[in-house]
C-alpha positions in Angstrom: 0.0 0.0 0.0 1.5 3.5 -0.9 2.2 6.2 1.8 0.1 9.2 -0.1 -0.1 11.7 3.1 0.8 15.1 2.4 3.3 14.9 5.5 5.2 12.0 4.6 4.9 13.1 0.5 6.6 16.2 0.6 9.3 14.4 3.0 10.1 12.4 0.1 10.1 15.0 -2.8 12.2 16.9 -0.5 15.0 14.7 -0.8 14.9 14.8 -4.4 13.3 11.7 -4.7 16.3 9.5 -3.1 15.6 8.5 0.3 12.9 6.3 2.3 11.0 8.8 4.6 10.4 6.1 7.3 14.3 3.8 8.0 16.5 6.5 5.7 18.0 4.0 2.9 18.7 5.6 -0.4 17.9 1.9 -1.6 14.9 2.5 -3.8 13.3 1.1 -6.5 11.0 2.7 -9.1 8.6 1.3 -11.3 7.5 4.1 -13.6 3.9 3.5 -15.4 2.8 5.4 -18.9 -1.3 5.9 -18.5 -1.1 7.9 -22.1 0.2 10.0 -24.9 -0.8 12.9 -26.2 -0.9 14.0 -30.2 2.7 15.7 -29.7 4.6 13.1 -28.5 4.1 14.2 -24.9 3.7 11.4 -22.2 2.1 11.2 -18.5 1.5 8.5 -16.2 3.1 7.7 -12.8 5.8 6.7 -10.7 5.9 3.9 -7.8 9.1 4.5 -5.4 9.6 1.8 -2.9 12.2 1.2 -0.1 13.9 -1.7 -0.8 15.0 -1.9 3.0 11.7 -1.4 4.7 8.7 -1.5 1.7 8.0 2.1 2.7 6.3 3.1 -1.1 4.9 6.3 -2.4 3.5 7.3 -5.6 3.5 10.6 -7.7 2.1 11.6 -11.0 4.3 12.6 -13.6 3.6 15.1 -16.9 6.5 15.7 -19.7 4.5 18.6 -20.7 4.3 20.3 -17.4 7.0 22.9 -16.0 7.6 20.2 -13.2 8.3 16.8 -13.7 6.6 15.4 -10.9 3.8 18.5 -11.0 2.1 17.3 -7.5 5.2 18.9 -5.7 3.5 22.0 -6.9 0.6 20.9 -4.6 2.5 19.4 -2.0 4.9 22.7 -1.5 1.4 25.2 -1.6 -0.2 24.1 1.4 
């Protein structure tokens, strides 16, 4: 089951995406998932990270035609 709090999200975004909010490895794995493609080539879909040390996981929507990669840290960062 993925960790989607806002608390424990922006944790992980804030360490550039590299290390497990919950035990601290910077043993992760991540399974990256296309859900579509638009007319111009562009691509979105999503990203599972998981902790290879504890199964800590977390999952954030990416966009290649938005100004941020991983456009949720947008979200994450306004509140």
């Amino acid at each position: 089951m993925c960790d989607q709090s806002p608390a424990s999200r922006k944790a992980f975004a804030a360490s550039y995406f590299s290390k497990c909010i919950k035990c601290g490895s910077e043993d992760l794995k991540e399974v990256k998932k296309t859900e579509g493609c638009r007319h111009n080539g562009d691509a979105y879909g999503f990203t599972v990270f998981t902790c290879t040390s504890c199964q800590w996981s977390t999952r954030f929507e990416w966009d290649e035609d938005s100004d941020l990669y991983y456009y949720e840290v947008l979200l994450l960062t306004s509140r």
